[in-house]
C-alpha positions as CSV (number, residue, x, y, z in Angstrom):
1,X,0.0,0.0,0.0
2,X,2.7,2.0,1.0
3,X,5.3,1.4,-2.3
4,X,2.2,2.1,-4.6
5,X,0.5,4.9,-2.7
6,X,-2.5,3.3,-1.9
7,X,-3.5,5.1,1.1
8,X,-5.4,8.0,1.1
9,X,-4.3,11.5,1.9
10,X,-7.6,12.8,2.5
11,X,-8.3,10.1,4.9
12,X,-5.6,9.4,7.1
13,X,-7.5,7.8,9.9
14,X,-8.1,4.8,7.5
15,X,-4.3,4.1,7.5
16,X,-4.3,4.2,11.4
17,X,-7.3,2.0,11.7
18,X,-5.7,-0.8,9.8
19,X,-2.4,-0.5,12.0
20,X,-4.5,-0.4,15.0
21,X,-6.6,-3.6,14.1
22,X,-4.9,-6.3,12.9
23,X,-6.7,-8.2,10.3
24,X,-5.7,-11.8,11.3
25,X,-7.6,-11.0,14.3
26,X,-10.6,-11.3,12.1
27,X,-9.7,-14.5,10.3
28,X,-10.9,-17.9,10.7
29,X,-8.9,-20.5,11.3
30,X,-10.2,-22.0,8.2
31,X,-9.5,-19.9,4.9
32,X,-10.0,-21.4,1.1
33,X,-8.3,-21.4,-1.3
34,X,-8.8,-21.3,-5.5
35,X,-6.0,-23.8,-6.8
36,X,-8.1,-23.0,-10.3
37,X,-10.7,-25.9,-10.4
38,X,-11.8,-25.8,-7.0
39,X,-11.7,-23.9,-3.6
40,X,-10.0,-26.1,-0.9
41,X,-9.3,-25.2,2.9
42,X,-6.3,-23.9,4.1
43,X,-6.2,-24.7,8.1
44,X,-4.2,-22.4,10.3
45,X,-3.7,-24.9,12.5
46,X,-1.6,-27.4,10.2
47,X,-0.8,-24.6,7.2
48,X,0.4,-21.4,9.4
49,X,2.2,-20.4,6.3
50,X,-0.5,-20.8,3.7
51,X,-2.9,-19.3,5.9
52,X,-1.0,-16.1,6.4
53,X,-0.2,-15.9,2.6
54,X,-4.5,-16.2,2.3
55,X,-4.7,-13.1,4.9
56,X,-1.5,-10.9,4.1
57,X,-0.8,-12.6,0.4
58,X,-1.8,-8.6,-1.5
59,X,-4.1,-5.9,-1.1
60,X,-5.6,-6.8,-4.0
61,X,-6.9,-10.0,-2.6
62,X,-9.9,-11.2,-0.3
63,X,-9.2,-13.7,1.6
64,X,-12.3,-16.5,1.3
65,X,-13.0,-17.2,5.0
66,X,-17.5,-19.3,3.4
67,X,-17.6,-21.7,-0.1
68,X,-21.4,-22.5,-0.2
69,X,-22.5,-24.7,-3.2
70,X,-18.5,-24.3,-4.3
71,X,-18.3,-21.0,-4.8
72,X,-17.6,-18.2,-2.3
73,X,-20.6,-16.9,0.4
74,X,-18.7,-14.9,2.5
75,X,-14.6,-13.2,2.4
76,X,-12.1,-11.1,4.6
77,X,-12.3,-8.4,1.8
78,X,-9.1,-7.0,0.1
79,X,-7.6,-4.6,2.0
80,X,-7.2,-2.0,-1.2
81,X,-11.0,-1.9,-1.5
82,X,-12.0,-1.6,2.2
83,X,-9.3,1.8,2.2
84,X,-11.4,2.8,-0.7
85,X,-14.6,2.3,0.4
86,X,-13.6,3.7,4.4
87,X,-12.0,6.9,2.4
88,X,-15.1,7.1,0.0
89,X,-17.5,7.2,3.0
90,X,-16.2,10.6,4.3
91,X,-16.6,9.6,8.0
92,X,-16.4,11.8,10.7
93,X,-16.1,11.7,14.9
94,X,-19.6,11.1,16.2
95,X,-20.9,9.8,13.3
96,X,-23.3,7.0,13.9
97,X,-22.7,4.5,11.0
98,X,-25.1,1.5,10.0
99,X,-23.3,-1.5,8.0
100,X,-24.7,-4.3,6.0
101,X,-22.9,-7.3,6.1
102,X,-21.0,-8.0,9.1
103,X,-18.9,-10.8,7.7
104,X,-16.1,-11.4,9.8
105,X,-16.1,-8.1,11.5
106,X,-13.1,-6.6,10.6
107,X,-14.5,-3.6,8.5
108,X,-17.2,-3.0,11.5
109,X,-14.1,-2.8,13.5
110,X,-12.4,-0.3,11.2
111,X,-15.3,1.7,11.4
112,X,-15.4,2.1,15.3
113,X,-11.9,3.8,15.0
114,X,-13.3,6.8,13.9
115,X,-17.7,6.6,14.1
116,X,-19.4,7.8,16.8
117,X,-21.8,4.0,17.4
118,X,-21.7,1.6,14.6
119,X,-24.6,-1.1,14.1
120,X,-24.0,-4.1,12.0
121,X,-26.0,-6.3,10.8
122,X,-25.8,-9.5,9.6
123,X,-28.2,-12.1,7.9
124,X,-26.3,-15.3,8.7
125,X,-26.4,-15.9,12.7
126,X,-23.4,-18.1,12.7
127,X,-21.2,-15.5,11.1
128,X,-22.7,-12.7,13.5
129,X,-22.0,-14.0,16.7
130,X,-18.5,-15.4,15.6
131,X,-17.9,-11.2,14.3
132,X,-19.5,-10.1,17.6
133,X,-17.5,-12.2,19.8
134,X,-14.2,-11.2,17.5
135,X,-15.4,-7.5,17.8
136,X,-15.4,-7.6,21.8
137,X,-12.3,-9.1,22.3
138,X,-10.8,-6.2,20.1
139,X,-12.7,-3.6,22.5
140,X,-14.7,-2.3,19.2
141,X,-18.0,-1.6,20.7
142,X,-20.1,-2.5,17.6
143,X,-23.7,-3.2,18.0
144,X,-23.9,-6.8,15.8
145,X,-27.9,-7.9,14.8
146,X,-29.0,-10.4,13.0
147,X,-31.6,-9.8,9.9
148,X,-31.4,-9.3,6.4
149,X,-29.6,-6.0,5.7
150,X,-32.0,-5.5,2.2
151,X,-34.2,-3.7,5.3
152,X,-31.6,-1.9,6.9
153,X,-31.8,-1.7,10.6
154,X,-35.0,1.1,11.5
155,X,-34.5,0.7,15.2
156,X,-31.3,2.8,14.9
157,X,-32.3,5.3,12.3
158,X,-31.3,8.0,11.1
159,X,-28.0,7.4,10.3
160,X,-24.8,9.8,8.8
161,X,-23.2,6.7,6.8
162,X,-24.4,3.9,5.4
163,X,-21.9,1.1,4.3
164,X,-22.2,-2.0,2.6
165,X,-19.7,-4.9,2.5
166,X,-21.8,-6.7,-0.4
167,X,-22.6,-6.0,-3.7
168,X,-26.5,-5.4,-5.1
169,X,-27.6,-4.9,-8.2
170,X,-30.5,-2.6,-7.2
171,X,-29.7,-0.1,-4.0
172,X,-32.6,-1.1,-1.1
173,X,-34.9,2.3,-0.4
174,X,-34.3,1.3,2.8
175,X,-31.1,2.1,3.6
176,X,-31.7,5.6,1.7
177,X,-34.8,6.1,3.8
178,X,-32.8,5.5,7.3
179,X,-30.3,7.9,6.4
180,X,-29.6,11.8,7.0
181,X,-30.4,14.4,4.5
182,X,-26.7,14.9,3.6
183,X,-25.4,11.4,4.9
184,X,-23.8,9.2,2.3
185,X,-24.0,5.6,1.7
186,X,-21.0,3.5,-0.4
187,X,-22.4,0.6,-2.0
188,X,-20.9,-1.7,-4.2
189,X,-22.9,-1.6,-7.4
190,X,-23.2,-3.6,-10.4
191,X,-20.8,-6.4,-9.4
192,X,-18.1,-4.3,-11.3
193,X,-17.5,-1.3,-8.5
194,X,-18.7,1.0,-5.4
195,X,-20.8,4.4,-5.7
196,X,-20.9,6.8,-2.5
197,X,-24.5,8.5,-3.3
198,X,-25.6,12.0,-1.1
199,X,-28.8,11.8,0.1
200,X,-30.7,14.7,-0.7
201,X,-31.5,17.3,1.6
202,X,-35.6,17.0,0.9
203,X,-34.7,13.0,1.6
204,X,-36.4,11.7,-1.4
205,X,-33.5,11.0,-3.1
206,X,-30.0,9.7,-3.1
207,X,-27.6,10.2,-6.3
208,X,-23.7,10.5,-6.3
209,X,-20.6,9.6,-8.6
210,X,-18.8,5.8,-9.1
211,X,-15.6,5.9,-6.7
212,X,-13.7,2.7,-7.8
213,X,-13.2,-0.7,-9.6
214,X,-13.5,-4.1,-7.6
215,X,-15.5,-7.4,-7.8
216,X,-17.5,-8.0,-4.7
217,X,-19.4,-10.5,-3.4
218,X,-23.1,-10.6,-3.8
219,X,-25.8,-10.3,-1.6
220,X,-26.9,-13.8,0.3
221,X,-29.7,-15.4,-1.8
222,X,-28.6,-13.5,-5.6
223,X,-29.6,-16.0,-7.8
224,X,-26.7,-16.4,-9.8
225,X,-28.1,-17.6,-13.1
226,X,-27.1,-20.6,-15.6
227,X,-23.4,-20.9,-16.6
228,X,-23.1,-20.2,-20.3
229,X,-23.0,-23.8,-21.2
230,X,-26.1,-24.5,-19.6
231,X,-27.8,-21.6,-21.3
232,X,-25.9,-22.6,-24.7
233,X,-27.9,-26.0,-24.3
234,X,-31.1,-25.0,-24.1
235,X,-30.8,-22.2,-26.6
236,X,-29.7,-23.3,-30.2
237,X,-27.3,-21.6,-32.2
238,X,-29.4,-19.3,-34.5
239,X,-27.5,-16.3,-35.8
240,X,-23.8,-16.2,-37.3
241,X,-21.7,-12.6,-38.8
242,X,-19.3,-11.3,-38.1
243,X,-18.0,-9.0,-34.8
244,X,-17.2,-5.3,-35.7
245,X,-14.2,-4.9,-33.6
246,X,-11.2,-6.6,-32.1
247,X,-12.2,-8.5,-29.1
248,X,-9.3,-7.2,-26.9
249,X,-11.0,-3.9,-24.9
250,X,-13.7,-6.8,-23.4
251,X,-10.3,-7.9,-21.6
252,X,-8.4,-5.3,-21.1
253,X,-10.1,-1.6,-21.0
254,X,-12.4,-1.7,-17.9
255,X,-13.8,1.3,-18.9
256,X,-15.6,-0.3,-21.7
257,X,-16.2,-3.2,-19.3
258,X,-18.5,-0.6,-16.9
259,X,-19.8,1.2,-19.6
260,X,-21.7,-2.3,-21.0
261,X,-22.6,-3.2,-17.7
262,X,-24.7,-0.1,-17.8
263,X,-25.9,-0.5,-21.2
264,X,-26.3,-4.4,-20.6
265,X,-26.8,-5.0,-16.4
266,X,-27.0,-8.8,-17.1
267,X,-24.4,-9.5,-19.3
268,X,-21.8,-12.0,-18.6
269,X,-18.2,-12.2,-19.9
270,X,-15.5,-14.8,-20.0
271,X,-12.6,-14.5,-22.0
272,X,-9.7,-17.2,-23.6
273,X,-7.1,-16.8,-26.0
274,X,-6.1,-19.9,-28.8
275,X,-3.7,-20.1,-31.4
276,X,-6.0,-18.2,-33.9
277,X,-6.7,-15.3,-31.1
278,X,-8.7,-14.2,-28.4
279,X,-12.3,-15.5,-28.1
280,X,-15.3,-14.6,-25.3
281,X,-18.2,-15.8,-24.0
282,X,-21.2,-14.0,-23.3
283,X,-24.5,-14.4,-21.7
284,X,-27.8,-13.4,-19.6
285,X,-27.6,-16.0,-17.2
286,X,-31.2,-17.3,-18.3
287,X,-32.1,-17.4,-21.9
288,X,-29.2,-16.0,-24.3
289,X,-25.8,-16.0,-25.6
290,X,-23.5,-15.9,-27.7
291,X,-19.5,-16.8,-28.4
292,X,-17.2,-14.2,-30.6
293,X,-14.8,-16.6,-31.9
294,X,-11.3,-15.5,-33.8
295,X,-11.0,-17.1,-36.6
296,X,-7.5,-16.8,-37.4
297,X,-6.9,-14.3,-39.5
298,X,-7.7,-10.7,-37.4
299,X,-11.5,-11.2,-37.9
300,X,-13.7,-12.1,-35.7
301,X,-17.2,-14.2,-35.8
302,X,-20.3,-13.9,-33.6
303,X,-22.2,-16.9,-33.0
304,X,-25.7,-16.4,-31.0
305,X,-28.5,-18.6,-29.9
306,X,-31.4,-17.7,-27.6
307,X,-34.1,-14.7,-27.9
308,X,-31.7,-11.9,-27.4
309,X,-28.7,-10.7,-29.9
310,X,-26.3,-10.6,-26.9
311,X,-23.5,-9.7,-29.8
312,X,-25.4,-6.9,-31.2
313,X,-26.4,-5.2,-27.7
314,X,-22.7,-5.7,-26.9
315,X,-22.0,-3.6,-30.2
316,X,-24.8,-1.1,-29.4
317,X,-23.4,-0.5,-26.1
318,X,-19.7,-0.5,-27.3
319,X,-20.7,2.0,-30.3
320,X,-22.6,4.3,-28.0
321,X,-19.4,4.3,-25.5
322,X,-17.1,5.5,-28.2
323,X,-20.1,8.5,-29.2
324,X,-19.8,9.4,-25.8
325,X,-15.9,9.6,-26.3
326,X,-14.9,6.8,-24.2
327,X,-15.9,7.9,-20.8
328,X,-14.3,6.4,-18.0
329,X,-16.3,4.5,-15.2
330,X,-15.5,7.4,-12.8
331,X,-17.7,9.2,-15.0
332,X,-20.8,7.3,-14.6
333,X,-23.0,7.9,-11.5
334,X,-26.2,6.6,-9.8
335,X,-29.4,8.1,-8.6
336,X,-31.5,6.4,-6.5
337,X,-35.7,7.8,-6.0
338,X,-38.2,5.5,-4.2
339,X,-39.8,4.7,-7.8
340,X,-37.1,4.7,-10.2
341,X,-33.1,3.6,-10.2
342,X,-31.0,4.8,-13.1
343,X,-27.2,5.4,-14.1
344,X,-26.0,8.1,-15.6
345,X,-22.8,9.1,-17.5
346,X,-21.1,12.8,-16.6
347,X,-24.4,14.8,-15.5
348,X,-26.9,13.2,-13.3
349,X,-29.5,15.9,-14.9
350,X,-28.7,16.1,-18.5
351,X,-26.0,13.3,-19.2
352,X,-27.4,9.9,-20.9
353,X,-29.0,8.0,-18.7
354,X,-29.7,4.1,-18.6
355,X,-32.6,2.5,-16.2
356,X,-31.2,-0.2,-13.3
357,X,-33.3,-3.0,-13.7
């Protein structure tokens, strides 16, 4: 953090907070780990070493502390993104702070460094009283309930900040309803990053500007869709032409990568290169998808199959990215109103716009 100046100047606190709580303190004993076809566990009791490499291995990287149905349900988060999110939230002394998704406690912890009272809450009971019990042993003071955070926690309202540790895909009125005219909530949105939104000073509104890039985990009970070969098998290829562009941006520019998860919220990308180039996978998760496949020569063929012409939103989407001149994701934002959820890209009034659905 320090070699790459990760930590933020306007938020000094943040880097005093993480000196002050260790975050092994917050670790299970039993981590997993990805060995790249499955998650297995890594025991601090018989692996010391491994298990430190999964808490301490980079910034960059969460440690997975819950595989449910193989795949992750719960993570240490990587230290980068919980300095971006703590700087993004703007806290203050004597702020009272609600958090969704308690986890293993160690960003709740962070939080009392600096809040006024933080509440926490939590939907899975085994993972709140193993946080709460880690959380008064470090002297935190954190108010740990159990219930689904889509519903915020009312008994506490109103509150200055609202954080959450999870992603969603549509931001709970809830959580803009039990905060202060002015407060600010940071949210990860869209899977792909984190928004800090200002709650307006009426209250019937919440709308602020995209503050980083990171993958987070989803909420407890996301439906996470078909993988692309089970969608492939129950939709026939129907539709072959060519791709307009080089494949390459879907990889590498994640600027282009935000912009169609605006354009396209469900879309779903996997990438591979092969002797003849660099080929990707796309899909809705449910009904449609398609596979834009080099060929060997510099072009590139789309193959699609279900109701939707995931190729030719993809195109849409990239071609109105490029009108817009390439906007990067820090200039998209989100504004949140009790009937309606939309994104926008450089003015929350008169910039483009693109519904949440």
């Amino acid at each position: 953090m320090e070699r790459r100046g990760a930590w933020p100047g306007r938020s000094p606190w943040v880097r005093a907070a993480v000196a002050a709580v260790p975050r092994h303190a917050f670790a299970p004993d039993r981590l997993w780990r990805w060995t790249g076809r499955a998650y297995v566990p890594v025991d601090r009791g018989n692996a010391s070493g491994e298990w430190a490499d999964e808490v301490y291995g980079s910034p960059d990287q969460a440690a997975v502390t819950e595989i449910s149905g193989g795949v992750p349900s719960s993570s240490l988060s990587a230290q980068g993104i919980v300095v971006d999110m703590l700087d993004s939230l703007l806290l203050e002394p004597g702020h009272r702070v609600l958090e969704l998704g308690t986890g293993t406690g160690w960003n709740a912890a962070l939080l009392a460094r600096r809040a006024g009272s933080v509440v926490s809450v939590e939907v899975d009971s085994g993972l709140a009283a193993a946080a709460a019990g880690r959380l008064d042993r470090a002297g935190a003071g954190v108010d740990v309930r159990v219930a689904d955070g889509v519903a915020g926690w009312s008994a506490g309202a109103p509150y200055d900040r609202v954080i959450a540790t999870y992603a969603v895909d549509r931001v709970p009125w809830a959580w803009v309803g039990q905060t202060r005219p002015g407060g600010r909530i940071v949210v990860p949105w869209g899977r792909l990053g984190h928004v800090a939104l200002t709650v307006a000073d009426d209250g019937r509104s919440a709308s602020g500007w995209v503050q980083g890039l990171a993958t987070f985990m989803l909420a407890r009970g996301t439906d996470l869709g078909r993988r692309f070969e089970q969608v492939r098998e129950a939709a026939p290829h129907a539709h072959e032409r060519p791709f307009l562009w080089d494949p390459t941006p879907l990889r590498d520019d994640w600027h282009l990568r935000f912009a169609l998860r605006v354009s396209v919220p469900d879309l779903r990308i996997t990438m591979a290169e092969d002797e003849d180039g660099l080929n990707a996978w796309l899909h809705d998760g449910a009904t449609s998808w398609a596979m834009l496949a080099a060929v060997g020569d510099g072009t590139t063929v789309a193959h699609q199959g279900g109701p939707r012409r995931l190729a030719d939103e993809v195109e849409r989407g990239w071609g109105r990215w490029l009108t817009e001149g390439r906007p990067e994701l820090y200039d998209f934002g989100l504004t949140v109103t009790p009937d309606q959820q939309y994104a926008w890209c450089r003015d929350a009034g008169a910039g483009p716009r693109w519904p949440v659905i």
